[in-house]
N, C-alpha and C positions, 0 to 999 in steps of 0.2 A: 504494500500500500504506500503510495507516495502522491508528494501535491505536485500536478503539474505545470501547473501555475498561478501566480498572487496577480489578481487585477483589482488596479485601482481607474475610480472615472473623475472626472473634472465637470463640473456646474456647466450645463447646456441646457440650452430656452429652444422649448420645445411646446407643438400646439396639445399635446396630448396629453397634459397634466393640470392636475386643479391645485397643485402647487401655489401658494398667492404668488409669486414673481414668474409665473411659467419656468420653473428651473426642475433638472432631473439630474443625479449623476450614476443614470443605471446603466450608462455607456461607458463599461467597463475594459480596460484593456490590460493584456500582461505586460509586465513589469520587469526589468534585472533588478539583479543586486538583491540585498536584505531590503526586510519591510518591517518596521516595528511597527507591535499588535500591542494594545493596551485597551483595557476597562474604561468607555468614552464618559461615562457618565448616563444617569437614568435618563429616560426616555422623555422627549420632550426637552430634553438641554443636550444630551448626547450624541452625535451622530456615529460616525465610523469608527468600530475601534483598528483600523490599518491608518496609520500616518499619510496623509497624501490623499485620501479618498473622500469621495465628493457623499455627504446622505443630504438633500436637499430639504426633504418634506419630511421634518424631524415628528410630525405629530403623531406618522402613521410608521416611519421606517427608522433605524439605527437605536442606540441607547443599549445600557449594558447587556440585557437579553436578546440582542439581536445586533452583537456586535458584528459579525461578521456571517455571512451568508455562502454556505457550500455547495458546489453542485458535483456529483460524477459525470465526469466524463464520456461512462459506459449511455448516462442517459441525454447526454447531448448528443450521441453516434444512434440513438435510436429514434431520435427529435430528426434528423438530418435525414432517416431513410422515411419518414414520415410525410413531411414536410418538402421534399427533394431539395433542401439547398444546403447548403456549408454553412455549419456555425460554430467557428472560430471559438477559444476559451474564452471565459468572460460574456458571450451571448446573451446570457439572461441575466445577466447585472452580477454573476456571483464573485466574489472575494477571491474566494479559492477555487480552482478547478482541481479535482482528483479522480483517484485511479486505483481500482483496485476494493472499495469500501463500499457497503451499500450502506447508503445516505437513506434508505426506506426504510430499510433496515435498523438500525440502529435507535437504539433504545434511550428516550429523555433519560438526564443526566449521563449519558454515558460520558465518559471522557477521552479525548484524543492529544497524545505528545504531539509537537511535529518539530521537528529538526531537534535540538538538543536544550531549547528555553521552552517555547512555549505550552500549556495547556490547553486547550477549548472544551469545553463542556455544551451536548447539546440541548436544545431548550425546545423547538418547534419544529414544524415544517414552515416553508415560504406560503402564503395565500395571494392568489395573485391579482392584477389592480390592472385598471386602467393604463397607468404608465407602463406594467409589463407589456400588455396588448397594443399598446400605439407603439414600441419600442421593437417589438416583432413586426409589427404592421403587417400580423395574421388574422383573417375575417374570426372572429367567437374563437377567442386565444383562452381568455380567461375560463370558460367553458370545457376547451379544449383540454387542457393544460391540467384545470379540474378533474376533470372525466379519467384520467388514466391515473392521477394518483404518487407521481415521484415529486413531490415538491422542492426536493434538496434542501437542506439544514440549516437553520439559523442557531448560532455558537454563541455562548459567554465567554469571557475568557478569563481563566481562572489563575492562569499565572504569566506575566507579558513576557517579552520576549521579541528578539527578529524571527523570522522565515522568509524562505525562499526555493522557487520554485526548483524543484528535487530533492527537497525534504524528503525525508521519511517519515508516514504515517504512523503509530502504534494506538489502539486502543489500551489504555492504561488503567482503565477502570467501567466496567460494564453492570448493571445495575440485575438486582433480579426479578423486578415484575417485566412485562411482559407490553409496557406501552411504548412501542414504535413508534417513529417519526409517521407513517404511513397508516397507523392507527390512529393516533393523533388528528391529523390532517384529516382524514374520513371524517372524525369527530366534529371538527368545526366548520367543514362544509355541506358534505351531503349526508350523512348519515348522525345526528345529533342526536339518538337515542345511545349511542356511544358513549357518550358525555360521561357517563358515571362511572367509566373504566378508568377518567385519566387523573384521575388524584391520586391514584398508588404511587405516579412519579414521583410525589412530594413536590417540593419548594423548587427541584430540579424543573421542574414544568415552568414554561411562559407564566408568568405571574397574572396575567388577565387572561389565559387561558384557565387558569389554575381555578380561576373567578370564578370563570363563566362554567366549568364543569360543575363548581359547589352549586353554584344558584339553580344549574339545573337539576341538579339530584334533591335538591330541599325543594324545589314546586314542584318537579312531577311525580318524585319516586316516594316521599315523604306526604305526600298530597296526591295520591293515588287516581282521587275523582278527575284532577287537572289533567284535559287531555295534549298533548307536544304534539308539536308539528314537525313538519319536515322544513331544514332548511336551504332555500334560495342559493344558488349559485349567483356572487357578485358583478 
């Protein structure tokens, strides 16, 4: 398992986002050299935790649970036969590009070394937006994107550090319930009767994910008559 490459993006005005300045920096590109990766700050003052990297629209993207954003590789080369065109590392705005790991896979709080400093710890899946979908400038991306279920990974980072790209990957600590990034994800888009599997992650879960699981196991499962709905694809 190794990373194949660190991309960072630069602040670009773009019609596709309700960003208040029209700005997006999910035009991510790879990088040389080391990248120091640090703990940005909570959500809503934090953006990127990679030195250099643009998070524009801090309301909804970056801050320390969502420091940095993973994708495989493997599922950018299935995006590609999908889609029929080349997408480059960094395509979907991710941090990191890797190889070797499945990012569905992988279990809230797990933790991953890369190179010989840093740790990341995972927290979520990606849900995707508007700016993803104008950024692709694929017709029902968000949808699309949706529907198959590999979100790639949003990291904490738990202890900073440089990296660079041909790091070595190690998972260093793997958790023993049983909530995936790809269960997760399910949970907060299309299948929210989920919801009540993802608190075993503990405090390792997205923290308003973590929320929104409690609220929903206290009115439906706890208040039995309350009937849930299914929810909406964004």
């Amino acid at each position: 398992m190794k990373l194949l490459s660190v991309n960072l993006g630069r602040p670009e005005a773009v019609p596709y986002t309700d960003q208040p300045e029209g700005l997006t920096g999910i035009g991510k590109q790879p990088v040389d050299g080391p990248v120091r990766v640090a703990a940005p700050g909570p959500k809503g003052f934090g953006a990127s935790g990679l030195a250099g990297d643009a998070v524009c629209d801090t309301r909804h993207h970056g801050g320390n649970d969502q420091a940095v954003y993973a994708m495989a590789r493997e599922d950018l080369d299935e995006w590609e036969g999908v889609l029929g065109r080349t997408l480059p590392n960094g395509s979907f705005g991710e941090n990191l590009t890797t190889e070797g790991i499945d990012l569905s896979g992988a279990r809230i709080g797990e933790r991953w070394a890369i190179g010989s400093e840093v740790i990341l710890e995972v927290t979520s899946g990606r849900v995707p937006c508007r700016t993803f979908q104008g950024h692709l400038g694929e017709k029902g991306w968000v949808k699309r994107f949706t529907r198959r279920g590999a979100p790639g990974a949003y990291l904490r980072v738990v202890r900073p550090g440089g990296i660079r790209a041909g790091d070595a990957i190690r998972i260093v600590h793997r958790p023993d319930h049983e909530v995936t990034v790809a269960l997760q994800f399910r949970a907060v888009t299309t299948e929210q009767t989920l919801l009540p599997l993802l608190p075993a992650a503990g405090d390792a879960l997205h923290p308003e994910v973590l929320a929104r699981a409690r609220k929903y196991k206290e009115k439906y499962q706890e208040n039995p008559g309350v009937k849930s709905g299914a929810v909406q694809d964004s």
